[in-house]
N, C-alpha and C positions, 0 to 999 in steps of 0.2 A: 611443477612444470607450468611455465605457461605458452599457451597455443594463441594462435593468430586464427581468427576463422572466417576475419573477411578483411581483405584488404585493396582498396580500388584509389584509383589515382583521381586528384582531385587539382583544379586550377592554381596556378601557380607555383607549381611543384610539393603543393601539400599532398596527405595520403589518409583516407579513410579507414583505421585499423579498429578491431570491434580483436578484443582478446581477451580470454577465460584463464582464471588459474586454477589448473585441476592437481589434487590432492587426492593421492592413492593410497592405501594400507590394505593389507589382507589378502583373503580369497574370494571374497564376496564378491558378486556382481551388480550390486542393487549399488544404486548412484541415485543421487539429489544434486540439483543447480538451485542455485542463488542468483535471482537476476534484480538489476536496477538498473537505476540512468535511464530506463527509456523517456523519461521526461527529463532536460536537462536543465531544471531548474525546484528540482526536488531531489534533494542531497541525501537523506534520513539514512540512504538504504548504504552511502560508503562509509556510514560510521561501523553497519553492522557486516557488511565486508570486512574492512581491518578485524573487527575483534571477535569474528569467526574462524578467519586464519590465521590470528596470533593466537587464539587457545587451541586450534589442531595443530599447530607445529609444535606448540609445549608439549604435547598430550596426543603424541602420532600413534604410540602403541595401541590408544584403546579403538581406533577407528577400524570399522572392517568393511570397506567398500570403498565408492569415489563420491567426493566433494569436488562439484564444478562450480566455481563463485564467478559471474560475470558483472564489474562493477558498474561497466556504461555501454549500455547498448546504441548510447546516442552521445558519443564522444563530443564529437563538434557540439552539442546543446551543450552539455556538462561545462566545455571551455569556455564557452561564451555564455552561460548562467542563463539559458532561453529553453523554454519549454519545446519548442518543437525545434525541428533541424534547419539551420540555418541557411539562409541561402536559397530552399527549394523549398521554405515556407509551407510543413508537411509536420505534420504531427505522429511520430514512427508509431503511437496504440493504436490508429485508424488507420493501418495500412497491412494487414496482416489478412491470409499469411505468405504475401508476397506473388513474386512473378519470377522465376528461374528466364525469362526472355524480356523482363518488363527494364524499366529504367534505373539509372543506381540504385535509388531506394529502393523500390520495390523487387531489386535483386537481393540485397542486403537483409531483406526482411525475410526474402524467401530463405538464406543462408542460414539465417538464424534460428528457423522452426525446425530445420533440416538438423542442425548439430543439438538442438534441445530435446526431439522427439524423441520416445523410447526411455525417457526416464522413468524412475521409479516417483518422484515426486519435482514436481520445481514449486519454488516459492518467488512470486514476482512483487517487490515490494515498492510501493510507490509512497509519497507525501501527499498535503496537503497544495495547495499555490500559496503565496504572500499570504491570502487576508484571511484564513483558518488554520484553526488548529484543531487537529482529531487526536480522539480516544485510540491507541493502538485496538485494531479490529479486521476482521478475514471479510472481505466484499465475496461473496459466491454468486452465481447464478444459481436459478431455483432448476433450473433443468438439472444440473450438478451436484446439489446439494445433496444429496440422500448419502453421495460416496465421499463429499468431499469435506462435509462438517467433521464427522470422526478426527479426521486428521487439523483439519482448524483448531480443536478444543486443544489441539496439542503444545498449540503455539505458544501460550503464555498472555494469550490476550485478551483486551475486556471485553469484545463484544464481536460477534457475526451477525452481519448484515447479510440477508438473501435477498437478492433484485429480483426484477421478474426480467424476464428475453429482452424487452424493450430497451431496459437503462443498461445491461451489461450489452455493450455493441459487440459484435460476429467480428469483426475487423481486429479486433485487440489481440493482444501477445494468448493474454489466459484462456480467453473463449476459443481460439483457433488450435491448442493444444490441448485442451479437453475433448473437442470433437477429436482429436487424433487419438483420443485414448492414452493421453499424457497428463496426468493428475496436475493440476495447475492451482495454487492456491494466492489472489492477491490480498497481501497486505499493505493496507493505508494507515501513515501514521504520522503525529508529528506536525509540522510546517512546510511550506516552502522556503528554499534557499538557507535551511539554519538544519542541525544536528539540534537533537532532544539525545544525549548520551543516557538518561533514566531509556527512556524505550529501546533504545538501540540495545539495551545490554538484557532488559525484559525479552524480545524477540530471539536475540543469540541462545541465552536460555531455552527459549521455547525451541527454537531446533535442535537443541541438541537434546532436548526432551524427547523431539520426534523423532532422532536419528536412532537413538535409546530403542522405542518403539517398534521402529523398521528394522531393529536387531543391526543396526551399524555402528553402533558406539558401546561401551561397555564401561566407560570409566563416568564419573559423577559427574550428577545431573542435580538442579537448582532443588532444595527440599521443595518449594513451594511453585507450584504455575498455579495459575489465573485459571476461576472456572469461568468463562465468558459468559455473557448474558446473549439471547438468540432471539433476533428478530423478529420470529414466528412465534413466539411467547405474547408479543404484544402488539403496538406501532411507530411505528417512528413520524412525529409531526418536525414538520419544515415550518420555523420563523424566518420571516422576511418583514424588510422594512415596508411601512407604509410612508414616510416620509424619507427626504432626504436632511444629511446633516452627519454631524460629528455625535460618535456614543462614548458614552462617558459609564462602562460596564458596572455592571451591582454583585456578579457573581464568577468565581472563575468553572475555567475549561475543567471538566472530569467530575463535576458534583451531582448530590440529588438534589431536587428542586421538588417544590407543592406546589398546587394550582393556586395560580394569583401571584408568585413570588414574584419579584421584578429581577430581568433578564440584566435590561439595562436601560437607560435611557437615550434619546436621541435631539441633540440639543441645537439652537443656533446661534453660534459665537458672536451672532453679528449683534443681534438682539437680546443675547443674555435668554433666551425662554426655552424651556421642554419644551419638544415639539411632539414627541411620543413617549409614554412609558408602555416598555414592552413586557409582558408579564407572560408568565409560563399559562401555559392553558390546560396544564395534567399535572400529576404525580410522575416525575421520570428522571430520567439522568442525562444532563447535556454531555452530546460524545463528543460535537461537534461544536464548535465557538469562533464566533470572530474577533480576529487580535488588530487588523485594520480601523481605524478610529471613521474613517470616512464613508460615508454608507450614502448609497441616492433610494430611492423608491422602488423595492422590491430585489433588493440585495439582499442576498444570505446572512441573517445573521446568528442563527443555532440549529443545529437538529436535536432534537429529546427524546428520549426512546421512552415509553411509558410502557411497563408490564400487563397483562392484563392482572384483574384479582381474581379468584375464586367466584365469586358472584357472577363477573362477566362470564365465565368461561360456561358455567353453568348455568347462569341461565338459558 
């Protein structure tokens, strides 16, 4: 079935429709949503919509509860391939959770927390933009995490990340439904504007791992998920450029790297000369990489998680 759960008239006789496909079997009452689109130029998560609800309609017997998949929370972005909503120049993760009296959007958002709360899990799965590409990995808040790792490790994924309050902002889909006591878990993965179909089908997995878990599923589940690496194990250092210029990469996205290896270099086509070689400054694993060749002076160009060792931890 699918439901409509906000629909508002828009100029020129277009029409704002935000709509869910819900999937029911059993007696159970525990439900999980699937949400994407809220940025509408980060695709990752309609690949793993289709082939979420092509393996539950193959396989309806073994479900026992409700699968709620919502593919675009920010339709207008999604059609027009733009990260925030168009037209009203609004970003839908920064406007949560809404206003029941406020203007379209922030009705719209408010609609949306209203028909998602009371779930037993939601997974909000976001991308990268253009110029990265990420490790599939669960972003938590640290205030969260104690209840919401458990259920991360389930996903299939390489890596959680814990923020501290600061970087996961109050305003977002995840943080506003966690305060509500709506288990919220986001995953980043992938590119902007491009499907990675290896991740898309690792995640599917890893839900239906978790559905397994929450006693909603009963029929097979992938032999092998991913034990994730955990933020709090180590640190995660930020590369950024010191100059600007075109990079000419030395290693790909998802590897281990040594202290000293080169990242990549950063070059000037004008002059033929390096103008930086960028070199890892740890022992770690790049999660995070940049696929954009154009970089200016203090552009992202990797995150690397580095574990601690034994020695550190103890000393």
């Amino acid at each position: 079935m699918i439901k409509t759960i906000v629909s508002e008239g828009l100029p020129v006789d277009e029409q704002l429709l935000i709509r869910k496909k819900i999937i029911k079997n059993g007696d159970s009452d525990k439900r999980i949503c699937i949400v994407t689109g809220t940025h509408g130029d980060e695709l990752e998560g309609q690949y793993v919509c289709f082939e979420l609800i092509r393996r539950l309609n193959e396989n309806l017997d073994f479900l026992d509860g409700t699968v709620e998949v919502y593919p675009a929370l920010n339709p207008l972005g999604v059609d027009s391939v733009t990260r925030g909503i168009p037209t009203f120049d609004l970003d839908m993760n920064r406007i949560f959770p809404g206003d029941p009296n406020g203007h379209l959007i922030e009705h719209t958002a408010y609609e949306i927390i209203q028909d998602l709360k009371g779930a037993d899990m939601v997974i909000d799965i976001h991308a990268s933009n253009i110029f990265l590409r990420e490790m599939p990995q669960a972003r938590v808040n640290v205030k969260m995490s104690r209840k919401l790792i458990p259920y991360a490790r389930m996903l299939n994924l390489d890596f959680i990340w814990i923020h501290d309050a600061a970087t996961v902002l109050e305003a977002t889909l995840a943080h506003t439904l966690n305060v509500l006591k709506t288990p919220t878990i986001v995953v980043e993965m992938g590119i902007g504007m491009r499907l990675t179909l290896e991740y898309g089908n690792r995640l599917v997995d890893g839900i239906f791992n978790l559905m397994k878990k929450m006693k909603m599923w009963s029929g097979p589940v992938a032999n092998k998920i991913s034990k994730p690496k955990l933020s709090a194990t180590g640190e995660v250092f930020f590369m950024n450029a010191e100059v600007s210029g075109i990079i000419i990469p030395s290693v790909t996205h998802s590897v281990d790297v040594k202290k000293g290896d080169l990242l990549c270099q950063i070059v000037d086509p004008f002059e033929g000369k390096v103008l930086q070689n960028v070199l890892s400054p740890v022992d770690g694993l790049v999660f995070t990489m940049r696929t954009y060749p154009v970089v200016y002076e203090g552009s992202l160009i990797a995150r690397i998680f580095s574990e601690k060792t034994i020695n550190e931890e103890t000393a």
